[in-house]
C-alpha positions as CSV (number, residue, x, y, z in Angstrom):
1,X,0.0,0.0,0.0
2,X,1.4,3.3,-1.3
3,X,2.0,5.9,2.1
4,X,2.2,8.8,-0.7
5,X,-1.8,9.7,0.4
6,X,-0.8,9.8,4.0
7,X,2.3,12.2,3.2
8,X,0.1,14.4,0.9
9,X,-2.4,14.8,3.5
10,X,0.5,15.6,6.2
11,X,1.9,17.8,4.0
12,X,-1.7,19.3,3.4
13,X,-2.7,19.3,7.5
14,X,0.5,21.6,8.0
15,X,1.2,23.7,4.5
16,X,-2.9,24.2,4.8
17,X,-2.9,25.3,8.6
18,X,-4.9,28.5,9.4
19,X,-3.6,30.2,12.9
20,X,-6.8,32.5,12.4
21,X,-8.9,29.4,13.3
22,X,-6.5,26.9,14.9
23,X,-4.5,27.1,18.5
24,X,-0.8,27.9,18.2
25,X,-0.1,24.6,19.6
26,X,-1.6,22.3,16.9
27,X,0.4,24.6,14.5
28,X,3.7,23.3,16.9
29,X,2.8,19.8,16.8
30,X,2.0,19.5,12.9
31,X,5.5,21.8,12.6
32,X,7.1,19.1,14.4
33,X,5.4,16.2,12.3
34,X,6.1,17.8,9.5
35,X,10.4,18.1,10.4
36,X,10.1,14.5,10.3
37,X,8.7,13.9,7.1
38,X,11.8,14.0,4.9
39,X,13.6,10.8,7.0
40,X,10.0,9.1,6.6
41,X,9.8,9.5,3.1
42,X,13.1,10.9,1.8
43,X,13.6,14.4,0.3
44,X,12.7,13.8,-3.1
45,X,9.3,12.2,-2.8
46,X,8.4,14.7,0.5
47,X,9.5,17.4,-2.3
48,X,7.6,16.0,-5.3
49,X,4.7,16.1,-2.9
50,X,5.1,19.7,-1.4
51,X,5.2,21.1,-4.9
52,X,1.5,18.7,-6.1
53,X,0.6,20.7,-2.9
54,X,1.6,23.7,-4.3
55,X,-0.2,23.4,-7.7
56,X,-3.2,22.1,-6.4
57,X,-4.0,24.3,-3.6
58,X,-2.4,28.0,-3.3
59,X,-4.2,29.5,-5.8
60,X,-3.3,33.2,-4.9
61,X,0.1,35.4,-4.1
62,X,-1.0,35.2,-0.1
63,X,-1.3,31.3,-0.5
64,X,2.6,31.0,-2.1
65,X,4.0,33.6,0.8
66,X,2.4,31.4,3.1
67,X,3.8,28.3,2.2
68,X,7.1,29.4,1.0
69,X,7.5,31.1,4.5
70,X,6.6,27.9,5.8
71,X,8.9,25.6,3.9
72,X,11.9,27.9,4.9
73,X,10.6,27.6,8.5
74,X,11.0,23.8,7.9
75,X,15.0,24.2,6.9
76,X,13.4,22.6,3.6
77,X,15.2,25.8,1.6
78,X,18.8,24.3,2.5
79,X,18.2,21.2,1.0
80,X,18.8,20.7,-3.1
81,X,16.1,20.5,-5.3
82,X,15.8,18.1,-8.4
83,X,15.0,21.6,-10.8
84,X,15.4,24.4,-8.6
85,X,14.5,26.9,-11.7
86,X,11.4,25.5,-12.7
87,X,10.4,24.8,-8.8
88,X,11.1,28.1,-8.6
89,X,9.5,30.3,-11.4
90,X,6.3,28.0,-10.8
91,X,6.2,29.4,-7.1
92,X,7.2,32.7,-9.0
93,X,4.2,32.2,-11.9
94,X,1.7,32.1,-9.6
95,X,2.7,35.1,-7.5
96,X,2.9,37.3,-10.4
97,X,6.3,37.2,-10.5
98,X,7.5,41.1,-11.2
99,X,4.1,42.6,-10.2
100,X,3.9,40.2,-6.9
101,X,3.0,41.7,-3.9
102,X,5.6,42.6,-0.8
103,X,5.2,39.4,1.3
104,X,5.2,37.1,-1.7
105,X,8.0,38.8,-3.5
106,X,10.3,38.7,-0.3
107,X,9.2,35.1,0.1
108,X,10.3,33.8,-3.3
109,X,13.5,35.8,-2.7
110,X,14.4,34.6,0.5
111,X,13.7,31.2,-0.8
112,X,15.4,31.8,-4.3
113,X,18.8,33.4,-2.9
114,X,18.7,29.7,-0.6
115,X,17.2,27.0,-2.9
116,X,19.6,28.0,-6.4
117,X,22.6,27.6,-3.7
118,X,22.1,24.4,-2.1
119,X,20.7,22.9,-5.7
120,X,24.4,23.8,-7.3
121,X,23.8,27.3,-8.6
122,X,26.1,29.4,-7.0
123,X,25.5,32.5,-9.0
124,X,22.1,33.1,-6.4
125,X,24.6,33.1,-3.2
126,X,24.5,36.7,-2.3
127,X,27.1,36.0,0.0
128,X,29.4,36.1,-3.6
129,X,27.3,37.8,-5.7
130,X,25.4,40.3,-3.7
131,X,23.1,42.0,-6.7
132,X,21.4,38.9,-8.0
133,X,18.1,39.4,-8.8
134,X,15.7,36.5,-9.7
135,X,13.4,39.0,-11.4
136,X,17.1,39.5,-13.5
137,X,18.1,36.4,-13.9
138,X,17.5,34.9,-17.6
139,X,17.0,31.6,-16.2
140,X,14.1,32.8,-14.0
141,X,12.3,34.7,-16.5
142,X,12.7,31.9,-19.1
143,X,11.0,29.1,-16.3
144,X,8.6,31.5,-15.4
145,X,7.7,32.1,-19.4
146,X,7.5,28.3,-19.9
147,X,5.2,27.6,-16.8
148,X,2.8,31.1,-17.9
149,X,2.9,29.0,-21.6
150,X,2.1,25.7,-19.9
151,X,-0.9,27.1,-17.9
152,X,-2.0,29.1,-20.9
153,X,-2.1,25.8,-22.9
154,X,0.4,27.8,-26.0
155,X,3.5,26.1,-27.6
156,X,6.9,26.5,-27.1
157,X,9.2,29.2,-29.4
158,X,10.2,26.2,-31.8
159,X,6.2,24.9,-32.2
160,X,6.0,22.2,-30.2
161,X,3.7,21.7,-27.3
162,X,4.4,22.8,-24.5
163,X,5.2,19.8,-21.4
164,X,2.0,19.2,-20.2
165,X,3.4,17.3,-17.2
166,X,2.8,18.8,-13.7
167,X,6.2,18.1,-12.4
168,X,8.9,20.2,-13.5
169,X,11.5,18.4,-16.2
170,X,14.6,17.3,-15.3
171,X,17.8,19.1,-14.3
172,X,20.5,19.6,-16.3
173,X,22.9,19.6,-14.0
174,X,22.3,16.5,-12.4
175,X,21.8,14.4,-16.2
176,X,26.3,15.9,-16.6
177,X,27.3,13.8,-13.8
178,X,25.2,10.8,-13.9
């Protein structure tokens, strides 16, 4: 029996937590589930599942600042992600990108100047390069073009449809050293 439903709806219980509505101690005690996940299930499938999460329920800017806030919270930022640009301008697509609001915008950039690092981009370290810019890096805008043409249903530059996969392609990066 797959255990992929029971991490989906952890990851649901804690990403989807309202502290309008909920005491502050359930919000610690699905915080400290939640830590756990990634030696339950490994990073890579608690990832895969955090970003279905992501396209299936935070429909607005407030709903991404939330849960990127959330997923730095976790430490999950640190950790390498299989296609940190395309993880990334999705999170950036549906915050509006240029035009997102403060909290979202500072959100996606705390998370961007963390995740590109640890996922073997060293050019987002602003430790070494201080005056990177998601918003100016070509590798952004072009992953947040390509999910804005994937939503839209339109083609890629050379004609051909667009990937209608939910789960961002492949790095590069990692396909050189295998």
């Amino acid at each position: 029996m797959s255990k992929i439903p029971e991490l989906e709806n952890r990851i649901k219980s804690f990403f989807g937590y309202s502290s309008d509505s909920e005491p502050y101690e359930k919000w610690e005690t699905l915080a400290e589930q939640t830590t756990h996940l990634v030696d339950e299930y490994g990073w890579n499938t608690v990832q895969q599942a955090f970003f279905r999460y992501v396209q299936t329920e935070c429909k607005t800017s407030d709903d991404i600042a939330r849960v990127a806030f959330a997923y730095e919270g976790l430490g999950w930022n640190k950790k390498p992600v299989p296609n940190p640009y395309e993880f990334l301008g999705y999170l950036y697509y549906k915050a509006g990108f240029q035009k997102a609001p403060y909290d979202a915008a500072r959100a996606l950039d705390d998370l961007c100047i963390t995740v590109l690092p640890a996922s073997g981009y060293p050019e987002a370290n602003i430790y070494y390069h201080p005056y990177y810019a998601a918003e100016a890096d070509p590798k952004m805008i072009d992953a947040v073009e390509r999910w804005r043409q994937r939503e839209s249903g339109k083609t890629d530059e050379d004609g051909s449809p667009t990937n209608d996969s939910k789960e961002p392609p492949e790095n590069p990066k990692q396909q050189e050293n295998q």
